[in-house]
C-alpha positions as CSV (number, residue, x, y, z in Angstrom):
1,X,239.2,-132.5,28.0
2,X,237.6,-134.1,25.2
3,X,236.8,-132.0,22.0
4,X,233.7,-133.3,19.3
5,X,233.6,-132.4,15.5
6,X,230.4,-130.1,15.8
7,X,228.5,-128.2,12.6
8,X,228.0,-125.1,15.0
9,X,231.7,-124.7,15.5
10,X,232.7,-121.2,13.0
11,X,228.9,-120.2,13.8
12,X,228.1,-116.4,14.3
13,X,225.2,-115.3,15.9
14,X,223.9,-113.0,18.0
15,X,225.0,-113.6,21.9
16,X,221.5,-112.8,23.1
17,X,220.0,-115.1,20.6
18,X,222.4,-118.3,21.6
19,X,221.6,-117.6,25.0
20,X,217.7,-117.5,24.3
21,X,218.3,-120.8,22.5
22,X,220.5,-122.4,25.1
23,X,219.1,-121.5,28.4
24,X,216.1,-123.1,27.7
25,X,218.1,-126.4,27.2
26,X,219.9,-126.2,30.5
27,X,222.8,-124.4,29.6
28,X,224.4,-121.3,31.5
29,X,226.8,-119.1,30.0
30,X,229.8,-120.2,32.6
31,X,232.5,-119.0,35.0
32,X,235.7,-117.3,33.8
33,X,234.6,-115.1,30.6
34,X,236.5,-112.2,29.3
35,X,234.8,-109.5,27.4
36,X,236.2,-110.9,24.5
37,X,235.5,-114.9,24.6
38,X,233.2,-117.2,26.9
39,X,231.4,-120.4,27.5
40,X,228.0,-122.1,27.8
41,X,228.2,-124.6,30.2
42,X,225.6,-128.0,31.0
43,X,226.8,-129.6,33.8
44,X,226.4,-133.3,32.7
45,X,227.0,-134.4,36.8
46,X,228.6,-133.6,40.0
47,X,230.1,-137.1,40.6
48,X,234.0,-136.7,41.2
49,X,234.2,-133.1,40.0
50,X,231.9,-131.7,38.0
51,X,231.6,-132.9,34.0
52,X,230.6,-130.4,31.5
53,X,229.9,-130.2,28.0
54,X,231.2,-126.6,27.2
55,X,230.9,-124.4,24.1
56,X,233.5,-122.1,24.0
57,X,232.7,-118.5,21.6
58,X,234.2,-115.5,21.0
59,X,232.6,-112.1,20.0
60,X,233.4,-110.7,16.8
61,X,232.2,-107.3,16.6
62,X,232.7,-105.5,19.8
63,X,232.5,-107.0,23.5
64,X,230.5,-109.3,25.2
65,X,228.7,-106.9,27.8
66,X,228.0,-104.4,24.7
67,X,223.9,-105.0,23.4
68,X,223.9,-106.7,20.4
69,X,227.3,-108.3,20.0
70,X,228.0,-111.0,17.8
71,X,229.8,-113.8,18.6
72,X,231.4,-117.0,16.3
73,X,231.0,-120.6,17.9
74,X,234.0,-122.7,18.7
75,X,234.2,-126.3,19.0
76,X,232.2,-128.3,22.1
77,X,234.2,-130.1,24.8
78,X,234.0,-132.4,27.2
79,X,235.7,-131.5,31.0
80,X,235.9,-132.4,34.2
81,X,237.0,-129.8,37.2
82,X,237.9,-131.8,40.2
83,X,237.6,-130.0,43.2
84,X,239.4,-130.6,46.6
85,X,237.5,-132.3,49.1
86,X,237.1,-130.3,52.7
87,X,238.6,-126.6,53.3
88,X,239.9,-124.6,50.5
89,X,243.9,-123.9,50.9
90,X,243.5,-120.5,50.6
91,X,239.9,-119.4,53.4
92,X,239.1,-116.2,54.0
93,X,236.5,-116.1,56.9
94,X,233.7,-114.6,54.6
95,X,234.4,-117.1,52.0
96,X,234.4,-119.7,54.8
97,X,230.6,-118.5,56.1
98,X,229.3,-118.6,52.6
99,X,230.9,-121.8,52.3
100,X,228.9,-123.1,55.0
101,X,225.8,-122.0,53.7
102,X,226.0,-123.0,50.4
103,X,228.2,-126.5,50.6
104,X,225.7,-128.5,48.6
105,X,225.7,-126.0,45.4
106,X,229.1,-125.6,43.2
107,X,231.5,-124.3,45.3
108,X,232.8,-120.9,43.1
109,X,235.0,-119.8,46.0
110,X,236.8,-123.4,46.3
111,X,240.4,-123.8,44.0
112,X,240.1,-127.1,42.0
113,X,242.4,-129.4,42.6
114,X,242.6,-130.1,38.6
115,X,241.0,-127.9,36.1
116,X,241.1,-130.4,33.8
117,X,240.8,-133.7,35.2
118,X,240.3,-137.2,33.2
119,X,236.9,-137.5,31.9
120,X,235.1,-140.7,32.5
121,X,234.0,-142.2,29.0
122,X,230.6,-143.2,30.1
123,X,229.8,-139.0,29.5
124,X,230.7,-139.9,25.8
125,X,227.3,-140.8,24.8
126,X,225.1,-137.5,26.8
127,X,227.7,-135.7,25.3
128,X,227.2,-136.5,21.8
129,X,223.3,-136.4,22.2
130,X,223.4,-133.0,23.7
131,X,225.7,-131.4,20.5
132,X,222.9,-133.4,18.4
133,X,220.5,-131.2,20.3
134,X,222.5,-128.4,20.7
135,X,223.2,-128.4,16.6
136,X,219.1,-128.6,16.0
137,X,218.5,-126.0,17.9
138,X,220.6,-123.7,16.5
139,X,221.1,-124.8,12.9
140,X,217.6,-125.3,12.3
């Protein structure tokens, strides 16, 4: 994980207004959230795992499935999840049909092998033009 000095980190805004503003830009509010914190993901690529830049925020005045809930930014990262190659160590045999049907999309049944894997540097330079982009578009 890589973490970038950003002007939107300590932001607050309205969650359905960062996600009209991101969405359009190719971000997707990602896996894992609590109703208390959560992520936008853009999934930079899908070579060895897949690299994300990742804005991590955290609602402020209520939860995150109430209408209207504010949220404050935190800072962007940089990640990598590296997932295991072939069957997952723990199948089911649903999860294994789906599996099958779905192989070349990302894989939300599959363990990764490291959430957190080494992020190649040659990201470094989409990632700092996306918070460039992502800091326009919500600062201005």
């Amino acid at each position: 994980m890589i973490a970038f000095q950003s002007a939107v980190e300590g932001k607050e805004i309205k969650l359905k207004e960062l996600e009209d503003k991101l969405k359009p830009l190719g971000y997707d509010i990602g896996g894992g959230w609590e109703y208390d914190h959560g992520y936008f993901d853009y999934k930079i690529d899908e070579d060895n795992g897949y690299t994300f830049l990742r804005l991590p925020f955290q609602a402020i005045d209520g939860e995150l499935d109430k209408r209207g809930v504010t949220v404050k930014l935190g800072k962007p990262f940089l990640l990598n999840h590296k997932y295991q190659e072939g069957l997952d160590d723990n199948p089911d045999v649903f999860n294994g049909l789906f599996r099958m049907a779905y192989n070349s999309s990302f894989n939300q049944f599959q363990e990764p092998v490291d959430k957190d894997a080494e992020v190649n540097q040659k990201y470094m330079p989409t990632a700092r033009s996306l918070i460039e982009e992502m800091e326009l578009t919500l600062l201005y």
